[in-house]
N, C-alpha and C positions, 0 to 999 in steps of 0.2 A: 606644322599645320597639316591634317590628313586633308585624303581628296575630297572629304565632304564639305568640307569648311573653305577649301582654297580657292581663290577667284576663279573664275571662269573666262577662259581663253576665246576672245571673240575672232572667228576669220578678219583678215582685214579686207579679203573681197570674197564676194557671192553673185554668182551673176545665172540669169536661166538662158538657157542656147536654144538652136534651131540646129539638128545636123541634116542635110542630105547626100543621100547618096551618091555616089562623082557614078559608077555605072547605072544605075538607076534614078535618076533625077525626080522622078516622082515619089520616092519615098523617103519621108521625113520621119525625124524621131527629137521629140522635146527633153530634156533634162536641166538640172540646175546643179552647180558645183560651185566650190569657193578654188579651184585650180583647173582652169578650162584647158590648159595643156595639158596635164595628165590624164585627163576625163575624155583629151580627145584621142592622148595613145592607145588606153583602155578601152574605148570604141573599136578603134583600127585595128586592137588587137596585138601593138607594139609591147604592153603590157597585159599580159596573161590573167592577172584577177581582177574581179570589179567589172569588167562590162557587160552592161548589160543586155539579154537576153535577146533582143528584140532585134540590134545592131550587129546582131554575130551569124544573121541567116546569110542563107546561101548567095553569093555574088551581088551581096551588097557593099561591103569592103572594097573599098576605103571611105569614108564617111568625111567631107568638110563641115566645119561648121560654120555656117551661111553666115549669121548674124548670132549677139546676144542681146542683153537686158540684161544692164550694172547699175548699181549704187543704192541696189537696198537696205532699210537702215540697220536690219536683223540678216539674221540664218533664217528665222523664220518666215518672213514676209516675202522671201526670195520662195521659200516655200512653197506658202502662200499662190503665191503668183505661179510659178510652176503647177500646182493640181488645178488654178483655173484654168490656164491656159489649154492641158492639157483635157479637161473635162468642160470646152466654152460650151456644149451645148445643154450643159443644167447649172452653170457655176454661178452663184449670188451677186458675183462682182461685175456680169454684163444684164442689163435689165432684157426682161423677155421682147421688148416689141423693138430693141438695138440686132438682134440676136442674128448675125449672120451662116451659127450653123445649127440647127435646129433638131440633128437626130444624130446617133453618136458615131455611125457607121458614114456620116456626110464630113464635108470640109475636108480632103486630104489634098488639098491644093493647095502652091506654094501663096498665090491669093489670098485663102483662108487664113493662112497659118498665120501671115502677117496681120490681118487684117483682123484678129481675132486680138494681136500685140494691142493693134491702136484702142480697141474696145476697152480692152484691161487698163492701160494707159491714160484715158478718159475716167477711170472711176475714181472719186475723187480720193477714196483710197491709201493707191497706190499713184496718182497725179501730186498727192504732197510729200513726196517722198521725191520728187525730182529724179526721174530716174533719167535714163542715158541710154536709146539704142545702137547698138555698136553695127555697122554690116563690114561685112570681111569681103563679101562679094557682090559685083555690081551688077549681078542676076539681081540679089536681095536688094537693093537700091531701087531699080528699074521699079521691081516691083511694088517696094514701098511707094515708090511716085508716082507710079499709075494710080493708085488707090483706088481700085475697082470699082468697093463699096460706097465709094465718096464716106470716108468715115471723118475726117480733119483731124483736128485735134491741136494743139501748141505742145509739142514732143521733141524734145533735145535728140538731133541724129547725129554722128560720124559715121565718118568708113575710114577706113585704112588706108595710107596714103599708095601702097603697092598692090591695091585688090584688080582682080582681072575677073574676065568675062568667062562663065562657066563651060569646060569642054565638053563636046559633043562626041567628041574620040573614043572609039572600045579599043587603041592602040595601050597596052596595058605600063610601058614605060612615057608615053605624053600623063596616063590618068597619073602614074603616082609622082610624077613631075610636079601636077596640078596639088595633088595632095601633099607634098611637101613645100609647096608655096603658101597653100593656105593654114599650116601649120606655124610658119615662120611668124604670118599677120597677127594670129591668137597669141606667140609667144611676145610678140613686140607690144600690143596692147595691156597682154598682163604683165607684162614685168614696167611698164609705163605709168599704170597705175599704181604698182605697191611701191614703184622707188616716190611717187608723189606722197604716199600714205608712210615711207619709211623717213622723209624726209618734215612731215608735218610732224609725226610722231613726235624725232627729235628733241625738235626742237618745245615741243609741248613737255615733254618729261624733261627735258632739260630746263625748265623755267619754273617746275613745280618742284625737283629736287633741288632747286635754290635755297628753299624753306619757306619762311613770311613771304605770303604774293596779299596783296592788296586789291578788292573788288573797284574799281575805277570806276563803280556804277554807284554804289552803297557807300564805302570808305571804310567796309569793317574787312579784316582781314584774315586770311587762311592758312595752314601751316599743314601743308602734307606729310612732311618729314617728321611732324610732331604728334600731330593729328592721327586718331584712330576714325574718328565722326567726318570723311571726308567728303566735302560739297560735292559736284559736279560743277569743272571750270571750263569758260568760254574764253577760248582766246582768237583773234582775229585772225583768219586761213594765211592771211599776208603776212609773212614769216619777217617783214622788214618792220612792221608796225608791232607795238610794245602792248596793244589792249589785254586787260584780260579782266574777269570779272567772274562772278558766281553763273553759272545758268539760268538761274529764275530771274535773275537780275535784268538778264540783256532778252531775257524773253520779254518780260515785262516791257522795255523798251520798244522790240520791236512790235510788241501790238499797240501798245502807244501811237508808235510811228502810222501804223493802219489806218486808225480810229484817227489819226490827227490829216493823214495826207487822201485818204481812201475814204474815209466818212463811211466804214465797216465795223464792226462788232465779231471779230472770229476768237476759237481758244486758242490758233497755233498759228501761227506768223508759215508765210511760203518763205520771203525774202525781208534781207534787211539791209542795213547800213553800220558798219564800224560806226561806235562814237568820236574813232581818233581818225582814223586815217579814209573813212566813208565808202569803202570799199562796200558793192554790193554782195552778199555772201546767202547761200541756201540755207535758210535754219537747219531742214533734217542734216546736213554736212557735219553743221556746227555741234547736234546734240549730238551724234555719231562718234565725231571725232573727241567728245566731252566724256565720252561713257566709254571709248577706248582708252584714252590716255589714263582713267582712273585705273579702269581693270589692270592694263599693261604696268601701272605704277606700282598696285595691289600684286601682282605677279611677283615682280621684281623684288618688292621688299619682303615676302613669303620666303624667299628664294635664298637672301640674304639672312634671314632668321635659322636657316637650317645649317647654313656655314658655320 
């Protein structure tokens, strides 16, 4: 199979960040990566290529990064989110009369920066895609909670169970103290997340190289191992529970579910229910991990064709 034909390798995470500067605490720099540890040495300048222009001025070095925004359902939509954020003061995703920065040379406040998150977060967008803001520090907390703007919102938050309060020190051994604490947080959340996405994985490819799986929603059945014409399959996120089905299938259901318990009419379900073990689960999760497991399936048996 050449590269033009051969699947395409989806990140299994992407997330967009916030860095500030640990000597300069006023200046921020937005980006998006699918490996927020090497993007943050590349910043720091631990690694020599890739970073960007912007973070390598003079006695801005060492750069934390404050907070991110994970669980997009693309490369792209991380994207996406990335040039609004970075351009809220004309971007389509926050409406004009929402608009808390208004001119391009305004908002360079740690206030803005966040508050410009909840905006994007509110569009319904990028609000059904369930995202996750991460803070690594309880500067970024504080200020999330203040919420200057009164902006609200219903927004999935963590922090990091070791984050600490930002230093005010120009002693150059406490700052890179600090910046090697908040390097540790960014490694402990992403390797958190991919051993969850390594471990879903799994167990999904390991249930579809079975061969014959059976839709538990339909009763007609699928054969990956056999199959070139391959569905997209849903399996329950609860690795103890046996569901699995077509994706149109349990989409179908969950808007059923809507229409029956919500007395709504939508195309795309937020949330839903296992049919077997009723576990509540995010649909984008479910399509995400339905549209990796093929790719990474597709991958692997490419892979095996060339042995």
């Amino acid at each position: 199979m050449d590269k033009e034909t051969a699947p395409h390798k989806i990140p299994d995470f992407y997330c967009c960040y916030l860095l500030r500067s640990i000597p300069k605490p006023q200046s921020f720099y937005i980006g998006s990566t699918p490996n927020p540890v090497r993007r943050l040495r590349q910043h720091n300048g631990v690694l020599t290529n890739g970073s960007a222009y912007r973070t390598k001025r003079e006695g801005a070095r060492p750069w934390e990064m404050a907070m991110c925004v994970h669980g997009f359902t693309s490369k792209i939509a991380a994207l996406q989110f990335e040039h609004a954020w970075q351009h809220s003061y004309h971007t389509h995703y926050i409406r004009d009369e929402d608009r808390i920065v208004k001119k391009k040379a305004a908002g360079r406040t740690f206030h803005h920066k966040l508050g410009n998150v909840r905006l994007l977060l509110n569009n319904p967008y990028f609000r059904y895609m369930d995202l996750t803001v991460h803070m690594f520090s309880l500067d970024a907390l504080k200020i999330w909670e203040e919420d200057k703007f009164v902006l609200g919102g219903d927004i999935n938050i963590s922090i990091s169970e070791n984050s600490i309060q930002g230093t005010q020190s120009s002693d150059s051994d406490i700052i890179e103290e600090y910046s090697s604490n908040n390097m540790r947080l960014v490694e402990e959340l992403y390797k958190s997340i991919l051993k969850e996405h390594k471990l879903l994985m799994e167990y999904m490819l390991n249930r579809l190289f079975e061969g014959e799986t059976k839709c538990q929603i339909c009763r007609q059945t699928f054969n990956y191992v056999e199959e070139t014409m391959r569905p997209l399959v849903a399996f329950c996120l609860n690795i103890d529970c046996n569901f699995s089905s077509h994706l149109a299938c349990l989409h179908r259901v969950f808007l059923d579910d809507d229409r029956i318990t919500k007395g709504v009419h939508i195309l795309t379900p937020m949330l839903g229910g296992c049919p077997f073990c009723e576990r509540h689960m995010p649909w984008p999760k479910i399509a995400k991990f339905s549209t990796h497991a093929r790719s990474e399936f597709e991958l692997g048996d490419s892979q095996r064709k060339k042995i």
